[in-house]
C-alpha positions as CSV (number, residue, x, y, z in Angstrom):
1,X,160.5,4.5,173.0
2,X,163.5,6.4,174.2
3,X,165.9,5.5,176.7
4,X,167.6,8.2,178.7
5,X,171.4,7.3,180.2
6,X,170.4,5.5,183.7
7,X,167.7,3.2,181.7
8,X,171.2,2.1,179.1
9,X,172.6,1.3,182.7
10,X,170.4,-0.6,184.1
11,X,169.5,-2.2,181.3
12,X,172.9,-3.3,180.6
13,X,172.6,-4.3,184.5
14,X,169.6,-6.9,184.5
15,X,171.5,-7.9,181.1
16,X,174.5,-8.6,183.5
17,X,172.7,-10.2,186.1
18,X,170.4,-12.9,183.6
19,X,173.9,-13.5,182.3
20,X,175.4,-14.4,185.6
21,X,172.4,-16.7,186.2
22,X,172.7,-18.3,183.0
23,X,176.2,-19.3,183.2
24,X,175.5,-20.7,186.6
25,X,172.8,-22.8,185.3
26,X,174.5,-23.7,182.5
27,X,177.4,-24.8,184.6
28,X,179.6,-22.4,182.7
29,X,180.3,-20.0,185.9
30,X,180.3,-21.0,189.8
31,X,178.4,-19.5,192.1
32,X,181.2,-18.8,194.2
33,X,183.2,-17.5,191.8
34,X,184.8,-14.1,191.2
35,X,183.4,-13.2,188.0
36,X,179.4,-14.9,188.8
37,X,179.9,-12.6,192.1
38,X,181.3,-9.2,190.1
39,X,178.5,-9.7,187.3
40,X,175.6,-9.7,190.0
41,X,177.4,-6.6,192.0
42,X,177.5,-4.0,189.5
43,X,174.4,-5.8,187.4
44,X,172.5,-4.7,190.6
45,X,174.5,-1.8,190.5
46,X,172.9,-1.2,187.2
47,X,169.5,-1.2,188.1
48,X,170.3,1.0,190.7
49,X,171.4,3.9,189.1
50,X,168.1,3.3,186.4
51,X,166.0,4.2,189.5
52,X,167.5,7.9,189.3
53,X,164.7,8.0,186.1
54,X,161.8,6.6,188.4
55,X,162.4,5.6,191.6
56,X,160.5,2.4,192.9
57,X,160.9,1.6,196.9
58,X,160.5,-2.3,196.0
59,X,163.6,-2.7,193.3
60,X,166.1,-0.1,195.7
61,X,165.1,-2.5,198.3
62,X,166.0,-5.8,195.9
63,X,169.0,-4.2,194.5
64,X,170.4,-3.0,197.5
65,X,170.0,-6.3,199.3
66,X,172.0,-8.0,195.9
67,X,174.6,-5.7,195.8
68,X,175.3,-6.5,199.5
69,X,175.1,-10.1,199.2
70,X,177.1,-10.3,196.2
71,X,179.7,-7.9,198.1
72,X,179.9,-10.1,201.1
73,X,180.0,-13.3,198.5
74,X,183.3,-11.4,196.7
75,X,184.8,-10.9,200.4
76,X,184.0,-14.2,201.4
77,X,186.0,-16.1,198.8
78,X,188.8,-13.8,198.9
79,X,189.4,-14.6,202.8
80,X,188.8,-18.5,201.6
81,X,191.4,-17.7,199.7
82,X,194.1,-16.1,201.5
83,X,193.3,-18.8,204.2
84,X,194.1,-21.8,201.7
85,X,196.9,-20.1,200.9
């Protein structure tokens, strides 16, 4: 088995977003937090860019819709943020 570029990325992507899930689970990240929020963003990121090797309409679909809601969850928190502050 070989694994060109784009499957290292997203490979390294669904690594990124298990690890994210994990850590929530575990209690170990919140799931409001900065870091739970950047892993998911560029773990679906990841997978992403792996569709440049074989594109499937149902994970572009997925991925896109995570990368979105983990952007809005980043934005989100930082206006919580400023307004505590």
């Amino acid at each position: 088995m070989t694994f060109a570029w784009y499957d290292v990325v997203g490979f390294t992507g669904t690594l990124m977003i298990l690890g994210a899930f994990a850590g929530q689970q575990m209690g170990k990240l919140r799931g409001d937090g900065v870091p739970y929020q950047l892993l998911n963003l560029f773990g679906a990121a990841g997978v992403l860019v792996s569709l440049f090797g074989t594109f499937n309409v149902s994970v572009f679909v997925l991925e896109s819709a995570w990368v979105l809601v983990s952007a809005y969850g980043l934005w989100r928190g930082r206006k919580r943020r400023a307004d505590a502050a």
